[in-house]
N, C-alpha and C positions, 0 to 999 in steps of 0.2 A: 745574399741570395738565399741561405737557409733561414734566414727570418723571413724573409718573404713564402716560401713555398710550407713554413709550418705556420704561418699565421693564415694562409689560404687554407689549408687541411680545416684549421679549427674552424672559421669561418662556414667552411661545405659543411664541418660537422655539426655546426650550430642548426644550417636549414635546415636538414635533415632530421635532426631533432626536434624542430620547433613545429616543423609539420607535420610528423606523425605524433604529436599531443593533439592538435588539434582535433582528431577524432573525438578525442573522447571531455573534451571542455564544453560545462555547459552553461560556463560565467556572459560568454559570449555570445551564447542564442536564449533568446526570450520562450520560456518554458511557461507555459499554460497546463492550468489543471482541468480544462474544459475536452473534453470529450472521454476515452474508456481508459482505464487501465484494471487491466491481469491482478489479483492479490496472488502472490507468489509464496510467502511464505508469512505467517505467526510464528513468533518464538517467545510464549508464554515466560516471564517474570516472574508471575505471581497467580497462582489462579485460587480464586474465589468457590467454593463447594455455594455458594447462594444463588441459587436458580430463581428467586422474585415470585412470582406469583403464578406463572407458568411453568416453575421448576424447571427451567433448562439454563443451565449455566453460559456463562458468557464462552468457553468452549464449545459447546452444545451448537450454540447459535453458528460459532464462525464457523463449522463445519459444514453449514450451506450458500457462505458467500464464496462467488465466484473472480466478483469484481466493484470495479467503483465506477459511477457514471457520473461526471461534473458535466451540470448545464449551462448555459450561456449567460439567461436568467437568474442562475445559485438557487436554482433546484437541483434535486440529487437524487439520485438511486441507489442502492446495493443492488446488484445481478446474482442472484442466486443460482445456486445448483440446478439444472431441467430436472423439473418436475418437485422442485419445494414444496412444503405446503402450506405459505400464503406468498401475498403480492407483495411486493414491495414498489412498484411500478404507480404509485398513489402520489397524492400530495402529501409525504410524510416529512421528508428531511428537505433541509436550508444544507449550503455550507455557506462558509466566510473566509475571507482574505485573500490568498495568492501563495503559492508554489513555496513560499520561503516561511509563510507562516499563516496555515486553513484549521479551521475546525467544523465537524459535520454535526445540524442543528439537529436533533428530532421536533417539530412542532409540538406533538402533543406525545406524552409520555407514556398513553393509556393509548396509544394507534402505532404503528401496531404494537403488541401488547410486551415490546420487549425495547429497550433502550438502547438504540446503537451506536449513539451520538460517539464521535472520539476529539478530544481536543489534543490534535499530535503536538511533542517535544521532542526535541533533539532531531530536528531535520534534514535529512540532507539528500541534496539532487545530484545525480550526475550519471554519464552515459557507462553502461554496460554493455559489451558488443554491440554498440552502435545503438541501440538502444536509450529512452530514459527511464528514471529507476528514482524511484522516490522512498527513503527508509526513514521509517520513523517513533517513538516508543507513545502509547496512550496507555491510560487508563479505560476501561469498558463500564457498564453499564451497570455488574453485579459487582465492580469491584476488582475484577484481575488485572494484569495491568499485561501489557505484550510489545514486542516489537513488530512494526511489519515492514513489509516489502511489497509494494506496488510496483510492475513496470506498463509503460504506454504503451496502448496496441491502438492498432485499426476498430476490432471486434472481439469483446472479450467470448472467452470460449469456456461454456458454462459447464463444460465436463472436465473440463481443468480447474481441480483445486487447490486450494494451497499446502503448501508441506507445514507438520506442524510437530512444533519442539516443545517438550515440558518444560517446569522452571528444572533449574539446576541438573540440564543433560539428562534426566531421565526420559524412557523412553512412553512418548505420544500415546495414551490410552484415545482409541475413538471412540466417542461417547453414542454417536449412534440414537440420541433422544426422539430425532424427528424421520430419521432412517433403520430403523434398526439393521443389523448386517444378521 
C-alpha cells in the first residue's frame, strides 16, 4: 500500500512538472523570424575605434536601431530610433535562412553608406516570460564583434533602445555621433 500511494505522489509530481516547462519550450513550436522584434540589448566583445568612411563607429550606428523587421519575402529592415537621420525602410537588406541559422544581407555596401549586415553564431531561441528571445554573438561592419538580444513583439517601439555593455564590464560611453546629447 505504501508503494502504491509513493509511486502516485511521484507520478502527480511528474504532471505537474512536466506542465509547467512547457511554458517556456520552444523545441515544440515552430519559431519564425518573420515579422518585428525589440533589440534589447548589445553587449560589445570587441569594439572597433574604425568609423569607415562616415566615421561612425559600429557603436555609433547601433545606438539608433531600435529593432529588426523580417519580411516574408527576405527583405528586411532595421527600425531605427523616431527621428534618425536616414531611411532604412528601402531596398537595402536581404536576410537568409531560419531561426536556428539567418544572416542579414546588405545589397549594396555603398547604400546606405554604412554596413550592417550581421552573420549571427552561437544561437539560441527560447521563451523568456512567455515571450521569444533570440541571442546571438556577430561580428559588425567596422569590425566589433557583440552579442545581442532580440525579443518578438507585435510592434517594435522605436523609443525603446537597447541596453548597451562595453567589452570587458566597463561601463557604456554613449557615443552620441548622429544624436549628440
Amino acid at each position: 500500500m505504501k508503494k502504491l500511494v509513493l509511486l502516485s505522489a511521484v507520478v502527480f509530481g511528474l504532471v505537474f512538472y512536466s506542465c509547467s516547462n512547457d511554458d517556456d519550450n520552444t523545441e515544440n513550436e515552430k519559431v519564425s523570424l518573420v515579422g518585428d522584434w525589440q533589440l534589447t540589448n548589445v553587449d560589445f566583445t570587441f569594439m572597433s575605434e574604425d568609423g569607415g568612411r562616415i566615421r561612425a563607429t559600429d557603436n555609433c550606428i547601433m545606438e539608433l536601431v531600435a529593432g529588426y523587421r523580417f519580411f516574408e519575402d527576405n527583405s528586411f529592415f532595421f527600425i531605427l530610433k523616431e527621428g534618425a537621420p536616414f531611411p532604412t525602410d528601402g531596398d537595402y537588406w536581404n536576410w537568409e535562412g531560419d531561426v536556428e541559422d539567418f544572416k542579414i544581407v546588405q545589397k549594396n555596401p555603398a547604400m546606405p553608406p554604412y554596413n550592417f549586415s550581421v552573420t549571427p553564431t552561437n544561437l539560441e531561441v527560447k521563451k523568456v516570460n512567455g515571450k521569444t528571445q533570440i541571442t546571438f554573438h556577430s561580428k559588425m561592419g567596422h569590425g566589433s564583434e557583440a552579442n545581442f538580444t532580440l525579443v518578438q513583439t507585435e510592434e517594435i517601439d522605436q523609443d525603446q533602445l537597447p541596453e548597451f555593455t562595453a567589452p570587458d564590464g566597463l561601463d557604456y560611453e554613449y557615443c552620441g555621433f548622429f544624436d549628440p546629447k
